[in-house]
N, C-alpha and C positions, 0 to 999 in steps of 0.2 A: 636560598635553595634553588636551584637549576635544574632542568630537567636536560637529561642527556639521552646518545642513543644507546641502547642496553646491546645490538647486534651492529655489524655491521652491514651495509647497504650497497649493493656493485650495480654496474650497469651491464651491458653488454648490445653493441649493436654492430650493424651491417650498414652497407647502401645497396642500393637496387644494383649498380655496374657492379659491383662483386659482391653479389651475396655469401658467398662463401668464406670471406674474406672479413673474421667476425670478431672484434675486438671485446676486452672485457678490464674494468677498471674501476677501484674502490673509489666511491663518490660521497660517502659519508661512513667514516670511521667511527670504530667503537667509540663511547665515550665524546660525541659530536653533541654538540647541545643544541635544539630545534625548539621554534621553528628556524630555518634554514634554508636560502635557494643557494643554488652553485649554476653559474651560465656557460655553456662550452662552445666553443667554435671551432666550424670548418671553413679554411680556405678553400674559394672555389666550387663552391656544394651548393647545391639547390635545395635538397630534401632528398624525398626518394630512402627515407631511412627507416629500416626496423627499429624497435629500442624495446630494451628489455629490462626491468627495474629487478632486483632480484638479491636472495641472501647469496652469504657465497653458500657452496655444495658443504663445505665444514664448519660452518659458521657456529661459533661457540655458544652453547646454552642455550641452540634452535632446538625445543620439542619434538620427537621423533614422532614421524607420520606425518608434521605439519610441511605442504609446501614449501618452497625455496621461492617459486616466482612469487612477485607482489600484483607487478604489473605488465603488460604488452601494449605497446604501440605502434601503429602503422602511419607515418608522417608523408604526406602527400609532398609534392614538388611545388618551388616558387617560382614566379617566371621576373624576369629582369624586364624595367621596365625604360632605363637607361643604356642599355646594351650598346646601342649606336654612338653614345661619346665615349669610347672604350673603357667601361665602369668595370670597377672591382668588386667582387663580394665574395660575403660568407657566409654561411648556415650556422645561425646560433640556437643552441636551444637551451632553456632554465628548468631545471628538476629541483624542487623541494620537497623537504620533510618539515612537515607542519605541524599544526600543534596536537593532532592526535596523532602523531608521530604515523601518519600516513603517506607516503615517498609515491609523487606524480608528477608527472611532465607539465607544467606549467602552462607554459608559450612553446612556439614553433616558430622564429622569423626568417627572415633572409633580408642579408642588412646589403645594402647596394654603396657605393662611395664610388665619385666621377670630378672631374675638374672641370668645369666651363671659365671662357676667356668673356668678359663683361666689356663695354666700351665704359669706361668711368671720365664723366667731363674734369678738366683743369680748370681749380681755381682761379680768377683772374686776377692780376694784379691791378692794383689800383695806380695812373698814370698821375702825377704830382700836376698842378695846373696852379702856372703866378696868378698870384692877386693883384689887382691893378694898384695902382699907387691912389692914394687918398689926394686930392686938391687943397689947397692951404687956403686960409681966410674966409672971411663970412659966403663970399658969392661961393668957395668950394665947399662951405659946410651945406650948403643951399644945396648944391649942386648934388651929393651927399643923400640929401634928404629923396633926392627923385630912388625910387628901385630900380635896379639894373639887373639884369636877366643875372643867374648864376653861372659864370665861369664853368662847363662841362668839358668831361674827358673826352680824346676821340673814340668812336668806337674799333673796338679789334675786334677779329674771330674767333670763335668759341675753339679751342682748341681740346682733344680726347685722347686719352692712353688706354693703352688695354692692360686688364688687370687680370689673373687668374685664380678662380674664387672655389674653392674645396666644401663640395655641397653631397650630402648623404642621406637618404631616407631606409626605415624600415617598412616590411611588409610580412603582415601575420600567412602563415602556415597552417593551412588545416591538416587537423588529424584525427584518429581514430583508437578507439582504446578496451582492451579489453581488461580486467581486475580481478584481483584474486587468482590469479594464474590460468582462469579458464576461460577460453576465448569463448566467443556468444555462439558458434556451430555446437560448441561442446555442451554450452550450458544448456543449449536448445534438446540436444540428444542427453542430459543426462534429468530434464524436466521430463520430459516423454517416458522414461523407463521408469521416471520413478512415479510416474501418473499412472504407469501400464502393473508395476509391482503391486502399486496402491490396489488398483481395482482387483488383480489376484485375489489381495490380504480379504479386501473386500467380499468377496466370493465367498471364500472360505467362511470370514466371520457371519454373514449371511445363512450360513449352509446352516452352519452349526448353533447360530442362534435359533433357527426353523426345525430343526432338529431337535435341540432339548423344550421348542416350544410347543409341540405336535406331541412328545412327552409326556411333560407336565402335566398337558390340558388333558391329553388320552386318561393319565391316573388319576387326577382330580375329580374328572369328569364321573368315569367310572364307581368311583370308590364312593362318590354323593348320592350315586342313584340307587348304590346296593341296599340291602337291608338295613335300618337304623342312621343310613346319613343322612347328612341337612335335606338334600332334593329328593328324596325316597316318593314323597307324594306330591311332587309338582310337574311330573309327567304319565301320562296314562301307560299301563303295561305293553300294548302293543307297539307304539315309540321307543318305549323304555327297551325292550327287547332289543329291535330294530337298532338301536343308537349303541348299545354296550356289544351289539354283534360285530360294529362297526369299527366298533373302538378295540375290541380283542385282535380284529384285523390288521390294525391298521400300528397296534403292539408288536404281534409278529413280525408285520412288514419292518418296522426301526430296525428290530436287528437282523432281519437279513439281508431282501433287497434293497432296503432303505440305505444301507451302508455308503453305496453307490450311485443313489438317485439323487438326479437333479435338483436342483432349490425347487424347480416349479412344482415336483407332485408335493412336497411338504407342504407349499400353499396351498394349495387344490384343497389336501386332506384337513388340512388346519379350517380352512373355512369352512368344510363341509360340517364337522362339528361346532363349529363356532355358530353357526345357526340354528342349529338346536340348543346347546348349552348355554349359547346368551338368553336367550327369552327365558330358557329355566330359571335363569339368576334374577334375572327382572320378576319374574313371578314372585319367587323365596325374597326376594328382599321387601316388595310391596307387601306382602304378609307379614313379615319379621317389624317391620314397620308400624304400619296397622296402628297397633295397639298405641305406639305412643302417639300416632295422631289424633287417637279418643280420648285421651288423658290430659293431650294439650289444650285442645279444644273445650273440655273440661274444665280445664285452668282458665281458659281465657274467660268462659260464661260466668265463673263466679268471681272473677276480677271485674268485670263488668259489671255486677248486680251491686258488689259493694264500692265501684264509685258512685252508682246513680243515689245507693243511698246517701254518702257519703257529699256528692255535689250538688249544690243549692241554687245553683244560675242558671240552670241549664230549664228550657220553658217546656211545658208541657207536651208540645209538637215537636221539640229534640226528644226528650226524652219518648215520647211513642216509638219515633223513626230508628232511636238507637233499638228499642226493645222486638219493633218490628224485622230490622236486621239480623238480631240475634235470633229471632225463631222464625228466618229465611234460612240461617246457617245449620239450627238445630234440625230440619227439615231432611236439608240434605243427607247429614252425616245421617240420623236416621234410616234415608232411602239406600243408604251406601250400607249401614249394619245388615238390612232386611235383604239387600239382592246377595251379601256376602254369605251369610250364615250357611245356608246350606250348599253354598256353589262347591264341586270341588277343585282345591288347590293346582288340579294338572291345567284348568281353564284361562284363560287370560279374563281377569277381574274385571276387565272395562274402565278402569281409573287408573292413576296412577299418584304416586303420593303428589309431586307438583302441584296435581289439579288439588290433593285434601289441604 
């Protein structure tokens, strides 16, 4: 199984001396299997080049609304670095499609090629040199026996040809890129507007959160303290007046002036309730409470009574210390039944269940 290209893939670019002057060419065809590079060359070119990676404008089976660009490039210029031995070059540059079938400009070069003339020395030939004749009989075997220097060449002079030697180097291009078809001024201005819509939305959901919350709290509030709700006796009548007068007020205001008003007065009016009707809840709930904290504490004392009878190790100075504990604790809750009984429920208890 192969993977291939489902669209096909064009380029389209310019140079700096004619920008107008703007070429366009399929560079990976339908059905091209990736990954994939393609190198193209310019005679004579340094850089200085737009490039533009891109579907075509009809491109078959492109999703309507989706872009055509992929990518933009802006390729800086090479400089020659052999220009004085009158070198040749050319601007190559390599685009693939990779293996997430993602089409980017690779490399940037500028490829330089010069001739230089080398002095290369001549081999020398070797000069033949007689060997002397060998002496006959014992005294010339003797003779024989002495060493005698080794017969050498004369010397000649080095002699040099010039040779002409085909020498090339490459040199990377920088460049610059922007992706997805939106260059980075664009993505900078469309990050900004959609920071600046956000905070709108923001506004809004804000408004309207302070809005049903100013509400809620106004009829919640109200409808507790009337006759027969939960907080009916957890705030004195002259408060009570005072706070449902406020809250009538501040009903009317929702739908009329309120339609229009700023987030701020909806906080203002939110808090100004919110400290009376918090402490109300803390009161109601410390009462509603209460009770199971007598019952627990209840539970705890005779869980306690039937381990000591129940535990046989424990020496007589534990066991005082635990039973002393226990009516340090019976004490308390005691002094806490006796200040509560008659207080009434509009007052702040002086406890709070944490501390029972």
């Amino acid at each position: 199984m192969e993977d291939y290209n489902s669209l096909p893939i064009n380029i389209t670019y310019s140079f700096e001396d004619k920008p107008d002057t703007k070429k366009t060419m399929e560079l990976f065809a339908q059905g091209t299997n990736f990954p994939i590079t393609k190198s193209l060359a310019f005679k004579n070119k340094l850089g200085n080049m737009d490039l533009l990676i891109h579907y075509p404008t009809d491109a078959p089976g492109l999703m309507k609304g989706l872009p055509t660009q992929l990518a933009q490039y802006k390729i800086s210029a090479g400089s020659l670095k052999h220009e004085a031995l009158n070198s040749t070059h050319e601007f190559v540059i390599k685009v693939g499609n990779n293996l997430n079938q993602i089409s980017v400009l690779e490399s940037a070069e500028l490829s330089e090629a010069w001739v230089e003339n080398e002095k290369v020395a001549i081999k020398k030939q070797k000069v033949p040199v007689a060997e002397p004749k060998k002496p006959e009989g014992e005294a010339g075997a003797a003779k024989e026996e002495e060493k005698a220097p080794e017969p050498t060449a004369p010397e000649t002079e080095q002699a040099y040809e010039n040779k002409e030697k085909k020498k090339s180097t490459f040199s990377k291009v920088k460049f610059d890129f922007s992706s997805h078809a939106i260059p980075p001024s664009q993505k900078t201005a469309m990050k900004d507007l959609e920071v600046s819509l956000y905070a709108e939305d923001r506004k809004f959901l804000d408004w309207n959160l302070a809005k049903n919350k100013l509400e809620a709290y106004s009829y919640d509030l109200r409808g507790n303290l009337e006759q027969y709700g939960c907080w009916e006796h957890y705030l004195e009548a002259g408060p009570k007046a005072d706070i449902t007068a406020k809250i009538n007020e501040y009903v009317e205001w929702l739908y009329g002036a309120g339609e229009n008003a700023p987030l701020e007065d909806f906080h203002t009016r939110i808090e100004t309730l919110e400290a009376v009707g918090e402490k109300i809840k803390e009161r109601y709930l410390f009462y509603q409470t209460l009770p199971e904290m007598y019952n627990a504490f209840g539970d705890i004392k005779e869980h306690i009574a039937a381990k000591l009878e129940e535990v046989h190790w424990l020496t007589e100075e534990q066991i005082k210390t635990v039973k002393e504990k226990r009516a340090v604790a019976q004490e308390y809750f005691n002094k806490v039944k006796a200040e509560l009984a008659d207080k009434p429920k509009h007052l702040e208890p002086g406890y709070t269940i944490k501390q029972l």
